[in-house]
N, C-alpha and C positions, 0 to 999 in steps of 0.2 A: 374774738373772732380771728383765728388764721389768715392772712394774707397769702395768698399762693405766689410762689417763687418763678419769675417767668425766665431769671438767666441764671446760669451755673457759678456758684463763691467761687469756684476754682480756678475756672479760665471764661466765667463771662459769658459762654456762646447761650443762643437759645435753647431753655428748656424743653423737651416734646411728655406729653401726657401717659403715662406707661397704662395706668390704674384707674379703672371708676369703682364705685363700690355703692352698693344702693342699702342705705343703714333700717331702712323696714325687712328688707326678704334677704339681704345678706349677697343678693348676685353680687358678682364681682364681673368686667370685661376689662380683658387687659388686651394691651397693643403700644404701638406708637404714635400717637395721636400731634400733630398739631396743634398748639393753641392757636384758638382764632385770632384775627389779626387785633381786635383793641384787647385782648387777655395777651398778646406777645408787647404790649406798648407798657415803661414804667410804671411804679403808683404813684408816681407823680404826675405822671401823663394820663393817666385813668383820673384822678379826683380831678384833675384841671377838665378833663371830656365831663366829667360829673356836674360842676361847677359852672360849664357853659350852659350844659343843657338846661339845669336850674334859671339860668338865668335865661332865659328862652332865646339861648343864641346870640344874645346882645354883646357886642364886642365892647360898647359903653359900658355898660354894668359893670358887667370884667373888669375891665382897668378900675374902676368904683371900686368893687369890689376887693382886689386885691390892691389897690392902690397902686398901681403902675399905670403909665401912657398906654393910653390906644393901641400907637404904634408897634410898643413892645408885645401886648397882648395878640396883636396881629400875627407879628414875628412868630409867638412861640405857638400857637393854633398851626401857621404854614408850616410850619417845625412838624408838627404833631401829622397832620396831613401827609407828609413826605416820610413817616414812618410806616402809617398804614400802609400807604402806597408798598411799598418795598416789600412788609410784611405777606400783602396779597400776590403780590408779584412771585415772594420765595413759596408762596402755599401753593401758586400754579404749579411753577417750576417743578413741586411734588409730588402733586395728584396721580401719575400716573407709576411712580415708582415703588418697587416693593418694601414696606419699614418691617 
């Protein structure tokens, strides 16, 4: 399975979505698309959101699980938090402009 690239090898900035392609009837819609705000977060920040939810939110687990303190688990959840944020924040700032 492909992982989809959410920042540019070249300089890093956010990727935006050009192409969809529907593999039964063949439509295609192209544009500049947004990715939503956890498809703009790493794959490491994706499998850790994956990994919480598994574990039904339990910040205990978590550390269990990955074997890290609480505290740290905490730390990188607020981390992850403060990306969406920003993420939702740059998608407003968007909405109304022409791509």
């Amino acid at each position: 399975m492909k992982i989809l690239p959410t920042t540019c090898p070249a300089c890093n900035e956010q990727l935006k979505v050009k192409a969809l392609l529907c593999e039964n009837c063949h439509t295609e819609i192209q544009g500049a698309y947004d990715l939503p705000p956890l498809g703009q977060l790493s794959i490491d920040d994706q499998l850790f959101l994956l990994d919480f939810i598994k574990a039904s939110g339990s910040l205990k687990d978590m550390a269990g699980l990955l074997k890290l303190s609480y505290p740290t688990i905490r730390n990188r959840l607020d981390e992850i938090i403060e990306r969406i944020k920003l993420a939702e924040s740059t998608g407003k700032s968007n909405k109304g402009k022409n791509l």
